[in-house]
DRENSE-663748 format. One record per residue (C-alpha): residue in three letters; x, y, z. Coordinates in steps of 0.25 Angstrom, whole numbers, padded with zeros to 4 digits, always signed. Layout:
// residues N
ALAXYZ/...
// end
This chain:
// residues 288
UNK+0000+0000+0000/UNK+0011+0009+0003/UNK+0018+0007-0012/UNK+0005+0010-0016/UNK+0001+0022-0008/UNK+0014+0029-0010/UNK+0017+0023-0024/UNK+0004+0032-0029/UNK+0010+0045-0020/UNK+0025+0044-0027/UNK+0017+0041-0040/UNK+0008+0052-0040/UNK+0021+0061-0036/UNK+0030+0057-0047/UNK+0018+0061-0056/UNK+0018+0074-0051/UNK+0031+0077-0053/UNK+0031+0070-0067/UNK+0019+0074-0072/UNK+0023+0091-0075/UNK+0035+0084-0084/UNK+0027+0077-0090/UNK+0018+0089-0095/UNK+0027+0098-0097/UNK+0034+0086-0108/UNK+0022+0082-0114/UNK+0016+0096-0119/UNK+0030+0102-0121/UNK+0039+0091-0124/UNK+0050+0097-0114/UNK+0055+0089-0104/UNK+0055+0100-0092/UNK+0066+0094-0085/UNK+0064+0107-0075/UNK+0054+0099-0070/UNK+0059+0095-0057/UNK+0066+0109-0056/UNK+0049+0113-0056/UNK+0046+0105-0047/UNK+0055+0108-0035/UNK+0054+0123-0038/UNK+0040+0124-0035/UNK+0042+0117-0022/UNK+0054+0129-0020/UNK+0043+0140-0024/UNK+0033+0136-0015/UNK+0041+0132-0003/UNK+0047+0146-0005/UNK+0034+0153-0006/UNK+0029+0145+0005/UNK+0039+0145+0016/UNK+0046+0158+0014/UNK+0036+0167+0006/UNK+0026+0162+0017/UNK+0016+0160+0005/UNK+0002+0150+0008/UNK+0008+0137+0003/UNK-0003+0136-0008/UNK+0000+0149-0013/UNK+0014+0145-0012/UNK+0010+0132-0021/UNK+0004+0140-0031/UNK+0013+0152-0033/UNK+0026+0142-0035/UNK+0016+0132-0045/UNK+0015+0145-0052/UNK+0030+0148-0053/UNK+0032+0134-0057/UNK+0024+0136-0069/UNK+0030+0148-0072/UNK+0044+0142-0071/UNK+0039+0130-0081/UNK+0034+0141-0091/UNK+0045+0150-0090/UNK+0055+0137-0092/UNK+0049+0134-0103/UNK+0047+0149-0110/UNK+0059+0153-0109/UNK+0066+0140-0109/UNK+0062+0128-0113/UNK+0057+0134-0124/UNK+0070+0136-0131/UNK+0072+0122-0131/UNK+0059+0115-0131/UNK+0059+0103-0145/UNK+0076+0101-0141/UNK+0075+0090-0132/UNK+0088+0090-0126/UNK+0086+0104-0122/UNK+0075+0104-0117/UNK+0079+0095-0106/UNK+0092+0102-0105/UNK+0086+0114-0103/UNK+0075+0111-0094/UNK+0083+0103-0086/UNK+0092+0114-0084/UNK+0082+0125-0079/UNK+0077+0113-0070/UNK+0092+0111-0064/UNK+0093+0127-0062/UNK+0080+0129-0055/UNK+0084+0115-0046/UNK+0099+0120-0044/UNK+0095+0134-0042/UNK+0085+0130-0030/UNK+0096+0123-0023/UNK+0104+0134-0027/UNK+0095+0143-0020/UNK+0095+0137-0006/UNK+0084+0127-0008/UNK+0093+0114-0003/UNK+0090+0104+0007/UNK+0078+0098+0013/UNK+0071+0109+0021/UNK+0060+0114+0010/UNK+0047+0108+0011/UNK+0033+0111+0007/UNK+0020+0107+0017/UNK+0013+0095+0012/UNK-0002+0098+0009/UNK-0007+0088+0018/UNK-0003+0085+0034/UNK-0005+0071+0037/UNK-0006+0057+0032/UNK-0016+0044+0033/UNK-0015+0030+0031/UNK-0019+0025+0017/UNK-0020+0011+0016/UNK-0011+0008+0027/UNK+0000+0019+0021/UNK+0003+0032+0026/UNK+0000+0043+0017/UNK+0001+0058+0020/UNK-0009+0067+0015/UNK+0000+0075+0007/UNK+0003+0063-0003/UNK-0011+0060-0005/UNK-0013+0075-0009/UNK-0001+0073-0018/UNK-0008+0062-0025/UNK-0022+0066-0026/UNK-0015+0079-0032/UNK-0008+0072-0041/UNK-0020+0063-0047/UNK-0029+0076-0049/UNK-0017+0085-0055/UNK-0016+0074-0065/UNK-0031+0073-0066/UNK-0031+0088-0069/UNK-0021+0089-0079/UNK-0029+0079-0087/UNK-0041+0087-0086/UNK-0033+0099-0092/UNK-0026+0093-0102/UNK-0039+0086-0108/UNK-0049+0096-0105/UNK-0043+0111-0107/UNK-0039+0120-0118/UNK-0024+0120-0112/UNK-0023+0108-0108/UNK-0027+0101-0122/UNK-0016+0111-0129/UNK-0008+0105-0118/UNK-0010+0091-0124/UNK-0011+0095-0136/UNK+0004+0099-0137/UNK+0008+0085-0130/UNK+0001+0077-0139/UNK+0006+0086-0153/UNK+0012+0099-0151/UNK+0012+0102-0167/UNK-0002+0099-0167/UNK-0003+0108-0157/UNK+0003+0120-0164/UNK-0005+0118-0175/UNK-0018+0120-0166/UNK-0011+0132-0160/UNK-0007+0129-0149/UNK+0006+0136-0143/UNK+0017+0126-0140/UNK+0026+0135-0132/UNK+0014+0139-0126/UNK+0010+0126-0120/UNK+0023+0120-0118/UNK+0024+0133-0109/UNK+0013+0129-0101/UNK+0015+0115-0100/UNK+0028+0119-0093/UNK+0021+0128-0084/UNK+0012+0117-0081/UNK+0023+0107-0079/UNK+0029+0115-0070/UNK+0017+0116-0062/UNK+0015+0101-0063/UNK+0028+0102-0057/UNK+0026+0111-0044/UNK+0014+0104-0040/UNK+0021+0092-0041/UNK+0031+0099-0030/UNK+0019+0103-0023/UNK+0015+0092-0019/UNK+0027+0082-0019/UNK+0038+0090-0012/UNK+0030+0092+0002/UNK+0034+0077+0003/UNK+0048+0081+0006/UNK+0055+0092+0004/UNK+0060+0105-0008/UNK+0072+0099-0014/UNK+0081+0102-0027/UNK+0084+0087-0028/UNK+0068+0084-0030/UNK+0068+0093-0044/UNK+0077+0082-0049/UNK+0069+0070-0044/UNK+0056+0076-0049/UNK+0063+0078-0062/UNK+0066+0063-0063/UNK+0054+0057-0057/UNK+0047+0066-0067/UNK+0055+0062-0079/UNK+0054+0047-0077/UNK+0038+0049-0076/UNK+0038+0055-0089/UNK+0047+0045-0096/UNK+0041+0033-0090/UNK+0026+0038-0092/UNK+0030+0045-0105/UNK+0035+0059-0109/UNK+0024+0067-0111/UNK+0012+0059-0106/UNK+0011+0064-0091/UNK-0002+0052-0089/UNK+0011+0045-0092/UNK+0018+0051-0083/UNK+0008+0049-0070/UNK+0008+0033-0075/UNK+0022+0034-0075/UNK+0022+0040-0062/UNK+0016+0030-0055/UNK+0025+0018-0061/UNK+0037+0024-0055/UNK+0031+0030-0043/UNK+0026+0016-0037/UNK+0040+0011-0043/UNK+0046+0019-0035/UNK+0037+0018-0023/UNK+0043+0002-0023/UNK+0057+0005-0027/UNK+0056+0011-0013/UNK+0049+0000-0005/UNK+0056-0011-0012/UNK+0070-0005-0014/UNK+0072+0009-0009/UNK+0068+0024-0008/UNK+0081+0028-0014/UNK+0079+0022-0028/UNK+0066+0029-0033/UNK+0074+0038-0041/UNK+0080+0025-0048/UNK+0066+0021-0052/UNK+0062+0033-0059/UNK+0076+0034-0068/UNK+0072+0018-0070/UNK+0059+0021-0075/UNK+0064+0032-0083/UNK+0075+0021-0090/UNK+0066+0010-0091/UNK+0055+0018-0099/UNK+0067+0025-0109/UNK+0070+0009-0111/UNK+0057+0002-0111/UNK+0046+0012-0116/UNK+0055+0027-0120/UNK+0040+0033-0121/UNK+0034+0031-0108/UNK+0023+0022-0105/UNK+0016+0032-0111/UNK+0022+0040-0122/UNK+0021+0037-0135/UNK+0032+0047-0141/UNK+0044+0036-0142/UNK+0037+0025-0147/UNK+0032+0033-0158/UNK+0044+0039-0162/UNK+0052+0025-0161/UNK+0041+0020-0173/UNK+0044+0031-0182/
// end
């Protein structure tokens, strides 16, 4: 019951963190490698805002989920841009603003293990004989109705279907008129966002650090390259098969090797099916 219970929690987390990547590659074809460089700035912002502005903590929240889509816009006005349809640059140049923003936070003071944010939640019951907190369940049910809600969006409004139209055929798109730049932007933006939230609620589990933009950045990367680049549905499946993998590396073997397991999963999907369990994009190309 306990792999179970906290196989669905881990599961639901790495989809979190994996789920703004995802986006953000399937309407733009960029691979924001700033992602995890997103993620722990927000949780900077609004412990800032927080505990030395002395802002309400939902204010706080929401002023420093609007920066982060600010940051993801601006990245990708001004920047990415430039580069966006030259693959290697793309990552190179992504990666990099990611690695300032991360080395510049530890630059700036925020090192150790002394900034944290309050859970939503005080207090925990027993769930099938396993203790849970409520803060974990919050995280999930969360989880489950933002995924929930960006189907809605995508499916039934104006924006959210030029969204998906630009993933399924950008060319196709232009013709129609829709500005690619434009929505790429925005998809940024709301990666970004994705991003924050995904801090939000995760790191009052433990505590602010710079190490945890890297770890999101992998955990977020092997979701998408095992569910398949550009399908975040993929990507939530996916999150789910290394999540619970994960959860019985740790009974069975050892806390210590979870990373091993994502970085597995990434190898073995690159070896066994390059597309993802749900991408389609290689297979095609391999046929032609």
């Amino acid at each position: 019951m306990d792999i179970l219970v906290y196989g669905t929690i881990n599961s639901v987390s790495l989809a979190l963190m994996g789920l703004g990547f995802a986006m953000v590659y399937g309407i733009s074809r960029v691979p924001n490698f700033a992602h995890g460089a997103l993620y722990i700035i927000c949780g900077f912002v609004t412990w800032t805002l927080f505990q030395k502005a002395g802002l309400p903590y939902v204010l706080s929240i929401f002023l420093s989920l609007c920066v982060n889509g600010l940051l993801g816009m601006f990245m990708y006005r001004f920047i990415l841009i430039r580069v966006r349809g030259m693959n290697i640059s793309e990552i190179i140049c992504s990666y990099a603003i990611g690695l300032a923003i991360l080395e510049g936070l530890r630059w700036g003071g925020f090192r150790g293990m002394t900034n944290t944010l309050p859970v939503f939640m005080e207090g925990s019951f027993m769930l099938g004989g396993v203790p849970v907190d409520y803060h974990r369940l919050f995280l999930v049910v969360i989880g489950l109705l933002l995924l929930a809600g960006l189907w809605v969006f995508t499916h039934f409004t104006k924006l959210g279907l030029a969204l998906q139209g630009m993933a399924q055929d950008e060319q196709a798109a232009l013709m129609l008129g829709i500005d690619s730049d434009f929505m790429a932007m925005l998809a940024m933006g709301f990666g970004a966002v994705l991003a924050g939230i995904a801090a939000i609620l995760i790191l009052p589990l433990g505590n602010i650090v710079v190490e945890s933009g890297y770890n999101v950045l992998i955990m977020s990367i092997a979701v998408c390259i095992v569910g398949g680049l550009g399908s975040w549905m993929g990507a939530f499946f996916a999150a789910f098969i290394i999540g619970f993998a994960q959860i019985l590396t740790v009974v069975f073997i050892g806390s210590h090797f979870q990373m091993v397991v994502a970085l597995m999963a990434i190898i073995l999907t690159l070896i066994l099916k390059p597309s993802g369990l749900f991408g389609r994009q290689k297979e095609l190309e391999e046929r032609v």
